[in-house]
N, C-alpha and C positions, 0 to 999 in steps of 0.2 A: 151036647154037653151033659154028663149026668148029676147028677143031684147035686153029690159029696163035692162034684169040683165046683158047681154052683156056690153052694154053701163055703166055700173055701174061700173060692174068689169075693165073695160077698163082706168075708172075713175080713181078706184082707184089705179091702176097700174101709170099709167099717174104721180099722187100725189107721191106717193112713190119714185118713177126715178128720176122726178124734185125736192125731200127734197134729193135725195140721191146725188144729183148731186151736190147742195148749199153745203152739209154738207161737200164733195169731197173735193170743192173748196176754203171753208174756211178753211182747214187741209192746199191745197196746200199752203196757203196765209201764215198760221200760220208759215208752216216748211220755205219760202223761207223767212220771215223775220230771221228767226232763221238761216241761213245758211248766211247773209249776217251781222247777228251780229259775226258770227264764223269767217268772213272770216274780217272783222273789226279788230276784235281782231289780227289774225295774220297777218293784215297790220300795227298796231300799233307794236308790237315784232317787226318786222323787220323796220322799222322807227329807233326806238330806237336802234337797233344793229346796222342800219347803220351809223347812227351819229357815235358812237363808233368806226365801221370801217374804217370812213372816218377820223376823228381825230377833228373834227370840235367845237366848241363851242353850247353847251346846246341851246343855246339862236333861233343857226340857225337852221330853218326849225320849229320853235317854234309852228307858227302859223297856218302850218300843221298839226300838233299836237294835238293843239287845235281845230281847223274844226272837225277832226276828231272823237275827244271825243264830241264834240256835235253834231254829228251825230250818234254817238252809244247815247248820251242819245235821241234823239228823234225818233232812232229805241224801244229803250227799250219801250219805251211811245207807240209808234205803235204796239209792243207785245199786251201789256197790254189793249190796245183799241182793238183790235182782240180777246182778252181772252171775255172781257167785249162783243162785238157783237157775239164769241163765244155762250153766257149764254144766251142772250136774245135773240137766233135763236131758242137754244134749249128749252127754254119757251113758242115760238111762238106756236109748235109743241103742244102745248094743244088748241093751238085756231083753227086747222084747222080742219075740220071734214075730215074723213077718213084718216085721218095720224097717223099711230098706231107709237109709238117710240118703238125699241127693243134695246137695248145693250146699253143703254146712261148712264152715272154717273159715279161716280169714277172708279168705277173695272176696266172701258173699256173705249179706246180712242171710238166717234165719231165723223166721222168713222173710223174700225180700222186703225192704219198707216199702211204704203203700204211698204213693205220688200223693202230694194234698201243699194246698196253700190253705195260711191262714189270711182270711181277706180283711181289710177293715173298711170302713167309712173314713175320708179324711176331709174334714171341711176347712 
């Protein structure tokens, strides 16, 4: 093999790592917004069940409440802007030379998700 296609091949390899890497990192982004709307969610449940438990008036801890639900909608909105830089990363991928795409569009996450449980303790 001589140098130039060395150096070519090495190139392209180089290219591929680093889209493989972005692509990695915007899944990590996507999934930890999404794990932080999940976990939102069951801090509003238990809010609400506490009130209940404690016996207290709707009114108190209201405003907790409310923070709250507006920060799930400005998670939701950070989703949605992550979908959106999602689609125009995977766009870009026609502007780079040497960056072949394989596996992108609906059928298939890009890139695939990554197998995981989250485990707990239950006593």
């Amino acid at each position: 093999m001589t140098r130039a296609k060395g150096r070519k091949m090495m190139r392209k390899q180089l290219i591929e790592s680093t889209a493989l890497e972005v692509a990695t990192q915007v899944r990590a982004v996507e999934d930890a917004i999404e794990e932080a709307l999940a976990e939102i969610a069951e801090l509003q449940g238990r809010m609400i069940r506490a009130r209940a438990t404690f016996g207290i008036a709707t009114a108190t801890g209201h405003a907790a409440l409310e923070q709250l639900a507006e920060t799930t909608v400005r998670l939701v909105q950070a989703r949605g802007e992550m979908a959106n830089c999602h689609m125009v990363l995977k766009e870009t991928t026609q502007l780079v030379p040497g960056l072949r795409t394989v596996g992108f569009g609906d059928a298939q996450e890009c890139p695939p998700q990554q197998g995981r449980a989250d485990l707990r303790v239950v006593a």
